[in-house]
PAVODO-263018 format. One record per residue: x, y negated, z of N, C-alpha, C, O in turn. Coordinates in pm, whole numbers, padded with zeros to 5 digits, always signed. Layout:
! residues N
XYZXYZXYZXYZ...
! end
This chain:
! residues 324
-02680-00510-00351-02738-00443-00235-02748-00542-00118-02671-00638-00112-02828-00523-00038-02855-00608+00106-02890-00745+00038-02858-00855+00084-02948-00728-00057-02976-00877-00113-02863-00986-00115-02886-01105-00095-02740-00934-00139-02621-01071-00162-02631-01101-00284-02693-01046-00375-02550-01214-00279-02519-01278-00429-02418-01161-00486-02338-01101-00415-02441-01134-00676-02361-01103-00700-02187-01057-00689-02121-01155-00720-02121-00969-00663-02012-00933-00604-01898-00983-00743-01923-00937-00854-01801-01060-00729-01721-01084-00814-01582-01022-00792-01546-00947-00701-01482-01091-00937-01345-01046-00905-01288-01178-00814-01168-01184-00788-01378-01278-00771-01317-01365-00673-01305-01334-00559-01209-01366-00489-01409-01262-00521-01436-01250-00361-01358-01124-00334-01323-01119-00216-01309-00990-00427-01273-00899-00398-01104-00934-00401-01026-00851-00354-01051-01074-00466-00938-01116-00458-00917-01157-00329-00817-01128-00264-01029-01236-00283-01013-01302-00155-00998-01181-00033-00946-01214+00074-01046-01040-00054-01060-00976+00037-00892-00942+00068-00832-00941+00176-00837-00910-00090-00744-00854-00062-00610-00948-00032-00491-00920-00020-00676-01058-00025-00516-01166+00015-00543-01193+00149-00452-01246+00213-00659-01166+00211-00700-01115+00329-00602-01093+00455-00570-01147+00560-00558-00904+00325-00446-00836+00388-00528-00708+00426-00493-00646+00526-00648-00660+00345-00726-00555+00349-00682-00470+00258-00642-00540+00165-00666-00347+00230-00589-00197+00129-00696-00142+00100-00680-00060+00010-00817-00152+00144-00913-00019+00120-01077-00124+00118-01099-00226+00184-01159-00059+00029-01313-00155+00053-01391+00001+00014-01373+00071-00086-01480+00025+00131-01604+00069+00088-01687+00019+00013-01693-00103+00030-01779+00069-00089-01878+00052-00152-01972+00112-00142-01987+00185-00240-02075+00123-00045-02172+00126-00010-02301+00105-00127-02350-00008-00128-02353+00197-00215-02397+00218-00363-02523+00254-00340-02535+00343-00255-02642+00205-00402-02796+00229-00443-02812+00328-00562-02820+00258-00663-02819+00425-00586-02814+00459-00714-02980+00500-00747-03020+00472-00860-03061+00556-00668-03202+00587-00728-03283+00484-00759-03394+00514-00803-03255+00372-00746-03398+00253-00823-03315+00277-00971-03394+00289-01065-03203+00285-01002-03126+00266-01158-03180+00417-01205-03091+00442-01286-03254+00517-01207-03295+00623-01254-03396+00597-01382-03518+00599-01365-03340+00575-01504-03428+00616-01654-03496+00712-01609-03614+00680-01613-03481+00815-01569-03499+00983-01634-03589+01027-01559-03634+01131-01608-03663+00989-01421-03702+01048-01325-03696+01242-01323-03671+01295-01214-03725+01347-01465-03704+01443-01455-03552+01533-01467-03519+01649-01442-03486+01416-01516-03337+01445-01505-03260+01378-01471-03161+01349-01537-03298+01314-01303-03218+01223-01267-03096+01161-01355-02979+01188-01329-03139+01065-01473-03044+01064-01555-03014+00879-01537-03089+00790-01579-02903+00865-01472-02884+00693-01437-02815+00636-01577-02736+00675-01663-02936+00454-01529-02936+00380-01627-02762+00371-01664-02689+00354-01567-02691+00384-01815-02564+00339-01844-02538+00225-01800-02430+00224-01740-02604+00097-01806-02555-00043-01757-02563-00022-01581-02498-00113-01530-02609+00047-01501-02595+00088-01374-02441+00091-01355-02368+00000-01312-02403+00229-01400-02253+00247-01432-02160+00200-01447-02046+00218-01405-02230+00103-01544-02092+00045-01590-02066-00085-01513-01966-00153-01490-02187-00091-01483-02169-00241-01307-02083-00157-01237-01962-00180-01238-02135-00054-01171-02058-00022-01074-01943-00009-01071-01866-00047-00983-01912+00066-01201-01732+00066-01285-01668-00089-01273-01554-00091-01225-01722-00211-01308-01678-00330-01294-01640-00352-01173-01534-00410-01147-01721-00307-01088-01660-00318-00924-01583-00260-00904-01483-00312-00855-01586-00165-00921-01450-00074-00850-01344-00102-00908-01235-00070-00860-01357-00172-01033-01225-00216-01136-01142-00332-01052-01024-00341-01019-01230-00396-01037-01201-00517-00960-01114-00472-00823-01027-00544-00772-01157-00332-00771-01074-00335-00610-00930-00253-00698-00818-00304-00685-00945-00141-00773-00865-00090-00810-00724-00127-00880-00609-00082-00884-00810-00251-00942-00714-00370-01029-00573-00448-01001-00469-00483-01057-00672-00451-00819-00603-00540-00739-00495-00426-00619-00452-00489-00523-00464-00314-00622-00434-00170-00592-00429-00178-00422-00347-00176-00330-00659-00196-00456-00676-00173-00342-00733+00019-00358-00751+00077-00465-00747+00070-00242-00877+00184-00276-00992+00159-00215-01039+00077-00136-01032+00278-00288-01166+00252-00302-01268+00373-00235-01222+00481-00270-01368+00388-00167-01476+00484-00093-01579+00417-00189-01588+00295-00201-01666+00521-00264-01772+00472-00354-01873+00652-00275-01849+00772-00267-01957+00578-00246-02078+00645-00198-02224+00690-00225-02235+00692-00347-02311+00719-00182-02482+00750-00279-02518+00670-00059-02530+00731+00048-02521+00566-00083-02575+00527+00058-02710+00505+00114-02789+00600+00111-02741+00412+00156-02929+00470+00245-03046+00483+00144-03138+00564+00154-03027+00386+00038-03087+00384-00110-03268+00417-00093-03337+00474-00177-03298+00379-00001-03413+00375+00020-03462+00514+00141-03572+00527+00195-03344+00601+00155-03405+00683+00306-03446+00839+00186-03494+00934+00247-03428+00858+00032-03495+00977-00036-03404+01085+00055-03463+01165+00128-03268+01084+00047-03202+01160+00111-03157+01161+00231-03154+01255+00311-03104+00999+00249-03082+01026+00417-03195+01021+00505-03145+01032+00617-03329+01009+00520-03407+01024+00623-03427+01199+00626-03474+01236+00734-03404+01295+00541-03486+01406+00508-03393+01494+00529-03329+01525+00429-03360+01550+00641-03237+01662+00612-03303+01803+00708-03249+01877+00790-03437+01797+00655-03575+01914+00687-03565+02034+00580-03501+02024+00475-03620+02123+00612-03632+02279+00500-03735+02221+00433-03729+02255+00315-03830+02146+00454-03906+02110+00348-03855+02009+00237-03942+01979+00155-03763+01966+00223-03694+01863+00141-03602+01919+00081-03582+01884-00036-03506+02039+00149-03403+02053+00147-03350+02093-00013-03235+02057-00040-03427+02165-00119-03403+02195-00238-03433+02063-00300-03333+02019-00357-03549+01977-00309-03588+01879-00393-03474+01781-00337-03447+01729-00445-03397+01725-00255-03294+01644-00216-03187+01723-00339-03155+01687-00453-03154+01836-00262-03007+01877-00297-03019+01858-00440-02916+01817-00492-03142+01881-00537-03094+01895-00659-03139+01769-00695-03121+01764-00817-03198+01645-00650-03122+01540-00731-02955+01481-00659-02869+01429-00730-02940+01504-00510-02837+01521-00471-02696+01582-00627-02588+01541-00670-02761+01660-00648-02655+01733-00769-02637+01653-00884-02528+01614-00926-02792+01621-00954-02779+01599-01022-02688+01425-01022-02607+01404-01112-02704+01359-00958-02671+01232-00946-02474+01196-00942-02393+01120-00995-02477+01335-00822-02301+01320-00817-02237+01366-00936-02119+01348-00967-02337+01436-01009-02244+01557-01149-02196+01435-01219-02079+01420-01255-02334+01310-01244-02290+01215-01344-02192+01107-01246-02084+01077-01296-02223+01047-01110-02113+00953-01084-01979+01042-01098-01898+00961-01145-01927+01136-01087-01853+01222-01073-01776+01221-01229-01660+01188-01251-01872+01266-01324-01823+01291-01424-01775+01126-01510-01693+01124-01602-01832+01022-01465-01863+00891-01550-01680+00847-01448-01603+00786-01522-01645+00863-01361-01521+00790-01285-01423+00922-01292-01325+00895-01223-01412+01030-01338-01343+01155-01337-01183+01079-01380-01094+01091-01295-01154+01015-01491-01048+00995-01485-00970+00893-01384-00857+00848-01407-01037+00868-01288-00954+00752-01239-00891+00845-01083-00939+00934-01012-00738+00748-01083-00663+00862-01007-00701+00869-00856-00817+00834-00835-00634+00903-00752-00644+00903-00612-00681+00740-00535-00665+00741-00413-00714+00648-00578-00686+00503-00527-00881+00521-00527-00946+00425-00486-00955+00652-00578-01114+00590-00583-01132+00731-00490-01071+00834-00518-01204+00724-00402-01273+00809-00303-01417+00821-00337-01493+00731-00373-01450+00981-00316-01604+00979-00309-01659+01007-00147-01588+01071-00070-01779+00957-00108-01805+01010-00016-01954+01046-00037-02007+00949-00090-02059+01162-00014-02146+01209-00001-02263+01138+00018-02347+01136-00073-02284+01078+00124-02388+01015+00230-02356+00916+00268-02265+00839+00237-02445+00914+00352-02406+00838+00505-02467+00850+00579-02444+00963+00623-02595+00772+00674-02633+00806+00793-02722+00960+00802-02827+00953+00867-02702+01038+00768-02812+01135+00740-02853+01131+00877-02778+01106+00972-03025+01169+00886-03056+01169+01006-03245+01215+01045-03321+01138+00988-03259+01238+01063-03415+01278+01123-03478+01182+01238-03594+01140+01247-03380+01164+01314-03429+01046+01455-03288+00997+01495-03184+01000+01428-03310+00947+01632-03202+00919+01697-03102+00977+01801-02989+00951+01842-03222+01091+01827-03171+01211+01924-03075+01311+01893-02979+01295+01817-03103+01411+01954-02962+01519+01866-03099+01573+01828-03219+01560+01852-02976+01668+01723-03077+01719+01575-03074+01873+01587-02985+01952+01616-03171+01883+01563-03212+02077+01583-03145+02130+01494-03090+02078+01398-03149+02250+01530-03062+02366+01404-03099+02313+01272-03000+02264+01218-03223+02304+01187-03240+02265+01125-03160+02153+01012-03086+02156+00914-03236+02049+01107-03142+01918+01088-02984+01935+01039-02937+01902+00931-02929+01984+01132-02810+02032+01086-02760+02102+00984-02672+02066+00906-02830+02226+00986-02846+02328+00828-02837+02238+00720-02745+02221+00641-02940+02185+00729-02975+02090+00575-02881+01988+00559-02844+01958+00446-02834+01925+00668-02761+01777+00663-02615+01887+00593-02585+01856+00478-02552+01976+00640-02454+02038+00612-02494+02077+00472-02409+02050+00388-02616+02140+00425-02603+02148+00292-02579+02075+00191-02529+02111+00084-02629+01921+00236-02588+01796+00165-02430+01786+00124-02397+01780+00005-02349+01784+00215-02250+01808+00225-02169+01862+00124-02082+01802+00062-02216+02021+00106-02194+02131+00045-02208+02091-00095-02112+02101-00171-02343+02037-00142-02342+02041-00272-02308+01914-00322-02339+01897-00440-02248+01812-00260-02179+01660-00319-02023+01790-00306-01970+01800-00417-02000+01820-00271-01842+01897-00256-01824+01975-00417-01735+01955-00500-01938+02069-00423-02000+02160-00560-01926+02084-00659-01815+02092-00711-02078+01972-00668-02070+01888-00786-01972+01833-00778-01893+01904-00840-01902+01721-00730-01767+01698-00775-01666+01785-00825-01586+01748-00911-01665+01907-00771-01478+01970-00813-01564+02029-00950-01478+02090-01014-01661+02036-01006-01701+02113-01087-01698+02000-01256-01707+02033-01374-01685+01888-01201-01680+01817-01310-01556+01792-01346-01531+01712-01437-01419+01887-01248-01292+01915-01323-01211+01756-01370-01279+01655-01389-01088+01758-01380-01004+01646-01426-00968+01651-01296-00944+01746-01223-00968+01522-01276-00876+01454-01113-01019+01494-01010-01043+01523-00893-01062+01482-01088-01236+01561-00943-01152+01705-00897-01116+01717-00780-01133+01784-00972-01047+01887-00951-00980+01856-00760-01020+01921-00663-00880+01749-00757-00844+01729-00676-00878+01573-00564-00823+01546-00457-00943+01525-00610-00999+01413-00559-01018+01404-00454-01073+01510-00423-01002+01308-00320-01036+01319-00191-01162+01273-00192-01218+01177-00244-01213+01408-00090-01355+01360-00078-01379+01338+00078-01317+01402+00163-01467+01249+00103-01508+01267+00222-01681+01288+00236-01770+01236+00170-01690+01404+00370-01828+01398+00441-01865+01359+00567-01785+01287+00628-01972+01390+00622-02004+01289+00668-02046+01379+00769-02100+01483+00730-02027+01354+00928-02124+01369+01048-02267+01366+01041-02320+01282+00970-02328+01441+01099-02476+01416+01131-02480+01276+01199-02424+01244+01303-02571+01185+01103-02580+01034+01186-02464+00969+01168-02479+00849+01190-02312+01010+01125-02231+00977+01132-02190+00970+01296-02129+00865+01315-02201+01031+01392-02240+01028+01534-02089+01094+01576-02062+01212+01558-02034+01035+01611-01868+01106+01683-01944+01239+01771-01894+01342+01726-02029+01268+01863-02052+01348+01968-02117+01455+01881-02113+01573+01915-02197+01400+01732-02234+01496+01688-02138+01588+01582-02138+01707+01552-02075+01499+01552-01973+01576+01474-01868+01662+01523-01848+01771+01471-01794+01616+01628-01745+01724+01716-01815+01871+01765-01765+01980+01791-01947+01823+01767-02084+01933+01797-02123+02025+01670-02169+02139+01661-02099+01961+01609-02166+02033+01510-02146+02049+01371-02207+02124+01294-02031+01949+01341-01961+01947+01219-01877+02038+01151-01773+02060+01212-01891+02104+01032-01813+02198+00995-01783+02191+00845-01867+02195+00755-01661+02180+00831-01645+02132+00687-01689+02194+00560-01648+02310+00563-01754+02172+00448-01769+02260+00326-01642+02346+00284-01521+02328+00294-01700+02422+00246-01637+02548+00144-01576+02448+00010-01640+02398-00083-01494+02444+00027-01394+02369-00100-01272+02438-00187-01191+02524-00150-01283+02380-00295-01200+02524-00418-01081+02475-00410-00995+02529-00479-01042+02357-00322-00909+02311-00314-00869+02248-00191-00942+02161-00143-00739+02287-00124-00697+02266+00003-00676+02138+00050-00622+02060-00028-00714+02089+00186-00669+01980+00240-00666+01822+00116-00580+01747+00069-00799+01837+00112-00873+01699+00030-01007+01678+00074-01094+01625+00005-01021+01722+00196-01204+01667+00260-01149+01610+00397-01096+01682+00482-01167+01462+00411-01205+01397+00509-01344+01367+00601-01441+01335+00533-01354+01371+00672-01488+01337+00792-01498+01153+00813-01426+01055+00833-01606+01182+00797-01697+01012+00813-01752+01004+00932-01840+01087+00954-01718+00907+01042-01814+00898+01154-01800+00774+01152-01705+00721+01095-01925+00684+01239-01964+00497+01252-01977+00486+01392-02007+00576+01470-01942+00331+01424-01876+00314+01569-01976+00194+01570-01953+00116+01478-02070+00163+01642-02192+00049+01654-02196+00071+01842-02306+00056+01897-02098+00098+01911-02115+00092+02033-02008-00020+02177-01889-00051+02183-02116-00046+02260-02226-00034+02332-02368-00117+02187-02351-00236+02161-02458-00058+02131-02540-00144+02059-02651-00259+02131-02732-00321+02062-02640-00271+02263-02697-00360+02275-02575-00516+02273-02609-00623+02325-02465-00500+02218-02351-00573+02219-02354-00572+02063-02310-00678+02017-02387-00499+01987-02297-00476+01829-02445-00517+01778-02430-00631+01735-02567-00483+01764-02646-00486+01747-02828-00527+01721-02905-00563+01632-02823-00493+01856-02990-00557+01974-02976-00647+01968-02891-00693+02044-03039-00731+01885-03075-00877+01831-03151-00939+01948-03152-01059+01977-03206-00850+02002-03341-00945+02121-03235-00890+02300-03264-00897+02420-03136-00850+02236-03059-00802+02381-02972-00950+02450-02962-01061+02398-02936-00918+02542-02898-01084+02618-02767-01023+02632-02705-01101+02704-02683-00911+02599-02525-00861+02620-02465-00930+02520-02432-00870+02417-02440-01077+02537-02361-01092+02383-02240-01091+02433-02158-01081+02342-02171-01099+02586-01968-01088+02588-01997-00905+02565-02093-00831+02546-01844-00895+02581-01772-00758+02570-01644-00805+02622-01599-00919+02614-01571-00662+02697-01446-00602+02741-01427-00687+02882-01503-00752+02955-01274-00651+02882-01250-00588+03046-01215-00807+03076-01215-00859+03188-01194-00871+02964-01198-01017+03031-01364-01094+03066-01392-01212+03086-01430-01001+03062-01609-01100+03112-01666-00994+03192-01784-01004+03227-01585-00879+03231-01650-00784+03317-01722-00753+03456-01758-00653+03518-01726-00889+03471-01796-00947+03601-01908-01012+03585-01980-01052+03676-01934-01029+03420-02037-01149+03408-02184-01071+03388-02173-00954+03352-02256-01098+03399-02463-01065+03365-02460-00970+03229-02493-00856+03197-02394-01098+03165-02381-01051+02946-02295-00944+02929-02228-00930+02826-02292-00877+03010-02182-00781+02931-02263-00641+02951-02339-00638+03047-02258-00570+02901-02319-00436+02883-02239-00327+02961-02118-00307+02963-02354-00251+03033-02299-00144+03155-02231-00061+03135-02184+00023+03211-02214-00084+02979-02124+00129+02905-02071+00123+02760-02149+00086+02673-01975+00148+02736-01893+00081+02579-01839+00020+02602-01848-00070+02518-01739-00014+02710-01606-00068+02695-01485-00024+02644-01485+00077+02575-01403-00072+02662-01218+00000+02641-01238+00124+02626-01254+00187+02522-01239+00164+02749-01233+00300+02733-01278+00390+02731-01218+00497+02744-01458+00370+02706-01518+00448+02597-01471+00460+02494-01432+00568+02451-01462+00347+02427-01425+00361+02294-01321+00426+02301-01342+00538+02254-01170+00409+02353-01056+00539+02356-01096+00664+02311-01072+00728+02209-01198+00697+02469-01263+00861+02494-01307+00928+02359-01290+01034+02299-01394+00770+02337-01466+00845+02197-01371+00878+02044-01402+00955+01952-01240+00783+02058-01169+00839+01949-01106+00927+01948-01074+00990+01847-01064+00962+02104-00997+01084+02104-01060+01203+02087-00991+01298+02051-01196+01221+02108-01245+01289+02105-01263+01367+01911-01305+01474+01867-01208+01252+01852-01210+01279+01667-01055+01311+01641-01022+01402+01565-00960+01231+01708-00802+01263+01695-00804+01432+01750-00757+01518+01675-00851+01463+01854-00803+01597+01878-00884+01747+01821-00845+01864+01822-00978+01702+01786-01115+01787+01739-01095+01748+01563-01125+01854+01508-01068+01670+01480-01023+01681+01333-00866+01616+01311-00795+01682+01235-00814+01510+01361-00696+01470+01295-00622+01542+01333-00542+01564+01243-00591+01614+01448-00446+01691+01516-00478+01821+01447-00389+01905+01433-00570+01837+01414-00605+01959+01342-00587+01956+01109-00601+02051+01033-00558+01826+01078-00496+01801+00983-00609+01762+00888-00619+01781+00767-00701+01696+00980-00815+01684+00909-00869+01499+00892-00922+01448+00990-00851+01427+00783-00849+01288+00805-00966+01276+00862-01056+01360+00867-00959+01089+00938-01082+01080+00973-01108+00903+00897-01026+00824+00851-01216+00898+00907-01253+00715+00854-01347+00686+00912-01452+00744+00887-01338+00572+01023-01462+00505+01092-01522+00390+00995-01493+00270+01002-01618+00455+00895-01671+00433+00808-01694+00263+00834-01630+00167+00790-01836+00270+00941-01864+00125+00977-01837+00125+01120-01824+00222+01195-01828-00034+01156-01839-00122+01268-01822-00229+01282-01714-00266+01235-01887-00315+01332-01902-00431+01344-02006-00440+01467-02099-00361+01486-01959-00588+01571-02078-00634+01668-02102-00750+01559-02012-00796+01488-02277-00802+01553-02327-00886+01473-02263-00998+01528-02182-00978+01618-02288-01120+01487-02268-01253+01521-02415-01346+01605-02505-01392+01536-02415-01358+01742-02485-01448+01764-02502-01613+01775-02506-01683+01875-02507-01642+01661-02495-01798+01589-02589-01891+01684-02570-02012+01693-02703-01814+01762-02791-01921+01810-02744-01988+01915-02769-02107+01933-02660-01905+02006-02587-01952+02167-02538-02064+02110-02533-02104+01994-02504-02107+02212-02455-02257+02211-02343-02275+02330-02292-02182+02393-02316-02416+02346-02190-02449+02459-02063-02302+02458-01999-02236+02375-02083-02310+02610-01988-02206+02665-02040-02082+02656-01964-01997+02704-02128-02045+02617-02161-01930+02577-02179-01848+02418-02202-01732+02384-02154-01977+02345-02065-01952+02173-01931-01895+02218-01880-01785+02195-01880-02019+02301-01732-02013+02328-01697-01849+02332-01623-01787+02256-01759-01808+02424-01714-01689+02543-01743-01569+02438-01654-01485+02422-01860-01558+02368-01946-01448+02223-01799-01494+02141-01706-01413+02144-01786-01584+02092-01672-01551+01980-01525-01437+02057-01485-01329+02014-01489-01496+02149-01373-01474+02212-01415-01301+02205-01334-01219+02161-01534-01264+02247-01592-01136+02277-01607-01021+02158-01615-00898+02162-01608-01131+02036-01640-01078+01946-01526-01075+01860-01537-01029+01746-01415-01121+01904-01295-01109+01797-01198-00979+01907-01128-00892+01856-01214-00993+02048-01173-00925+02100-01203-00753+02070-01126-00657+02070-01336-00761+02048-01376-00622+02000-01364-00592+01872-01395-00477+01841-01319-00682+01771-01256-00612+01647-01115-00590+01659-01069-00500+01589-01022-00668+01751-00914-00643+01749-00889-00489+01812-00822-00403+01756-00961-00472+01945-00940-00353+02030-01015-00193+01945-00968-00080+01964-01106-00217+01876-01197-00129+01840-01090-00057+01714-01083+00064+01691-01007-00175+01635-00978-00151+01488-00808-00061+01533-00750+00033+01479-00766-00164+01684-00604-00101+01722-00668+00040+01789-00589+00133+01771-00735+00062+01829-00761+00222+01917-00785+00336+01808-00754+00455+01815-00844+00274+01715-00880+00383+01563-00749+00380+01543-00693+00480+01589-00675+00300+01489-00554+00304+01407-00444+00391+01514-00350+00458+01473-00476+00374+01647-00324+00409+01711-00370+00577+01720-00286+00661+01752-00529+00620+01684-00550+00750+01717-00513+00832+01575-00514+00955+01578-00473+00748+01427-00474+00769+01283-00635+00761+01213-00645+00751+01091-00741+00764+01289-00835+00714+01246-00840+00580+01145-00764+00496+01192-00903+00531+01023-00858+00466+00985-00999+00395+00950-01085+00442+00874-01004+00286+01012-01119+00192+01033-01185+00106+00890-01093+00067+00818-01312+00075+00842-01371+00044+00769-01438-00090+00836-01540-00035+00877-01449-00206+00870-01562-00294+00889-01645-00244+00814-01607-00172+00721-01805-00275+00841-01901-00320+00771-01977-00476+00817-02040-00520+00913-01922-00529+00672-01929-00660+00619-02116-00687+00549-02159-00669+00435-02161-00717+00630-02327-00699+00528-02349-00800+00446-02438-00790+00362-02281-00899+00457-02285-01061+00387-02347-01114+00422-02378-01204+00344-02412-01115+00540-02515-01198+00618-02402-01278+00717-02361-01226+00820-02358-01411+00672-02290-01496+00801-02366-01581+00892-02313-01657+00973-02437-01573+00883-02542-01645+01017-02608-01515+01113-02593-01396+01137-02697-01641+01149-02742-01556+01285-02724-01411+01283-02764-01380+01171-02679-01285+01354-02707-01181+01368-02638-01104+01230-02681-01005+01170-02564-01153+01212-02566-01114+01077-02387-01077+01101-02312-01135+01179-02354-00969+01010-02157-00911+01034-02089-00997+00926-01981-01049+00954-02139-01014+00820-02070-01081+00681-01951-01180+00742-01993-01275+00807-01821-01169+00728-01710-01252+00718-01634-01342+00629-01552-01431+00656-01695-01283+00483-01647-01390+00371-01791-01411+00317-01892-01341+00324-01752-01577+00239-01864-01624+00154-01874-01551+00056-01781-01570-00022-01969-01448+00013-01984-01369-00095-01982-01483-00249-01942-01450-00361-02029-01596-00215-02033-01694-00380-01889-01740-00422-01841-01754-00535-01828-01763-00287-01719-01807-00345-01559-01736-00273-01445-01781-00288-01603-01616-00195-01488-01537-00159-01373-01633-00025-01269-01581+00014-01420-01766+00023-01395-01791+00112-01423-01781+00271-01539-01799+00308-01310-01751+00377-01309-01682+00453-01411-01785+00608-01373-01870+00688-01538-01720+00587-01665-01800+00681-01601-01790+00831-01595-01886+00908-01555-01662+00861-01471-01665+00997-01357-01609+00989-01345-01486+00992-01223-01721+00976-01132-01626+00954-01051-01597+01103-00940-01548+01084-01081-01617+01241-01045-01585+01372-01072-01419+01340-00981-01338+01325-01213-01387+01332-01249-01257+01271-01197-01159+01201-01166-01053+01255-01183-01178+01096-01084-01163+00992-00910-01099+01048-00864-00989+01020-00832-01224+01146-00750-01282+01195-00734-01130+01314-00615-01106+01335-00818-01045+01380-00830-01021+01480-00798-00864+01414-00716-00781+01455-00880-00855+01316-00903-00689+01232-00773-00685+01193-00701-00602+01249-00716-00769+01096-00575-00745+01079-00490-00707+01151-00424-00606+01127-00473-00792+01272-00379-00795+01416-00404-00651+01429-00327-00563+01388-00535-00629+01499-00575-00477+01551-00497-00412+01455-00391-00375+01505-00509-00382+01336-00432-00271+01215-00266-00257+01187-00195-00170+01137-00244-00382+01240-00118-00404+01228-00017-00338+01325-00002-00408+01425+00072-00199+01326+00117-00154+01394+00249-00228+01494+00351-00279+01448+00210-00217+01643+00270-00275+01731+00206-00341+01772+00223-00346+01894+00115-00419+01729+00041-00513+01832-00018-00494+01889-00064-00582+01961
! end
């Protein structure tokens, strides 16, 4: 996916000597479709994907294995006009990832989605209806394929994955078994800092807060506001949470003192972003795209599992590491 080199058992070694416990897998599954009338996925699909997860599981990391943007069939469409033709390859797709990983124990997570979304704005009744039905029937199909699915942690997902929307509007599926659905929300803020490639905000936080480069809104303590706003609205309420993705990109082109000042900016905001999730029990995910140049989040060499920035790296840990 994202066009990297092949994913090995080197690089997923390297992740985990790292000092990382958990890797999302972020999964394509509709180009691997034989069947088009019975959404029926290619076996060698599978059994790649099984190789991967072997590899994190091996190493007793866990694992979040997902149905992610995969071309926009499901997450751009969460309309009444879509809403049956989604859900039922939606069904059909989780019955088989579901049923093909059923024996493997609590260390493999499913999660539903991800960005579901219509625009960028808030989402009409609609929107919501449908995005929640998504929800509903990845919940279905899993407990229905029985074994450890039976009890398996699942997680869903926010509209957009959007903290303001999920507090708004999030409501958990109907599930045949207690206290095993976690909530997914993604943290890409201030984005003209994490993001906006053609934006000139490349510092962050309260040490460049005087300077031009720094962005008017998404500091410290937004970000706080905004976790508390998930600690008191699902975790105090006994409900896990996982800040799926985040990452600010890397701007490789700056130069002099203004590399200098972007790195410092940019390790500062993984350290602060990853300790504010963790101190709220939120439990933080980078997203790593494997892009290490310009603009790009990737932190290890995907060919050979060595660490491209390990200050980076160096900063996420610290942040996770309780007390610091």
């Amino acid at each position: 996916m994202w066009r990297n080199v092949k994913t090995s058992q080197q690089l997923i070694d390297s992740v985990k000597a790292a000092g990382f416990n958990a890797i999302r897998i972020p999964c394509a599954w509709s180009g691997y479709i034989e069947d088009r009338a019975t959404y029926k996925i290619k076996d060698s699909w599978l059994a790649r994907v099984k190789e991967v997860v072997d590899y994190c599981v091996n190493n007793d990391l866990y694992v979040i294995l997902n149905i992610h943007w995969d071309g926009g069939w499901l997450e751009n469409h969460p309309t009444y006009a879509m809403q049956e033709s989604v859900n039922k390859k939606q069904k059909a797709l989780w019955t088989q990832i579901a049923t093909y990983f059923r024996d493997y124990d609590e260390h493999l997570l499913f999660a539903g989605t991800n960005e579901v979304h219509a625009g960028y704005g808030n989402p009409t009744p609609e929107n919501i209806a449908v995005q929640m039905s998504y929800n509903q029937i990845f919940v279905d199909a899993v407990r229905a394929t029985g074994g450890r699915n039976s009890w398996r942690n699942l997680i869903v997902q926010a509209y957009n994955t959007n903290i303001d929307h999920a507090v708004q509007y999030l409501k958990l599926p109907v599930d045949s078994v207690s206290d095993r659905l976690m909530v997914e929300v993604h943290y890409y803020d201030p984005w003209d800092f994490c993001g906006d490639k053609n934006s000139d905000k490349y510092l962050w936080g309260k040490d460049f807060a005087d300077r031009p480069n720094v962005s008017t809104w998404g500091q410290e303590s937004f970000a706080d506001a905004q976790f508390d706003k998930m600690k008191i609205n699902f975790v105090d309420k006994g409900i896990p949470v996982i800040l799926g993705e985040y990452a600010p990109t890397y701007r490789a082109s700056l130069t002099g003192q203004a590399l200098v000042d972007h790195k410092k900016s940019r390790n500062d905001y993984l350290y602060y972003i990853t300790k504010s999730a963790k101190d709220r029990s939120i439990v933080p995910f980078y997203w790593d795209n494997g892009a290490t140049g310009n603009n790009g989040s990737g932190l290890f060499n995907r060919a050979t599992g060595a660490q491209v920035y390990p200050d980076a790296i160096q900063a996420l840990i610290e942040g996770a590491t309780p007390d610091n």
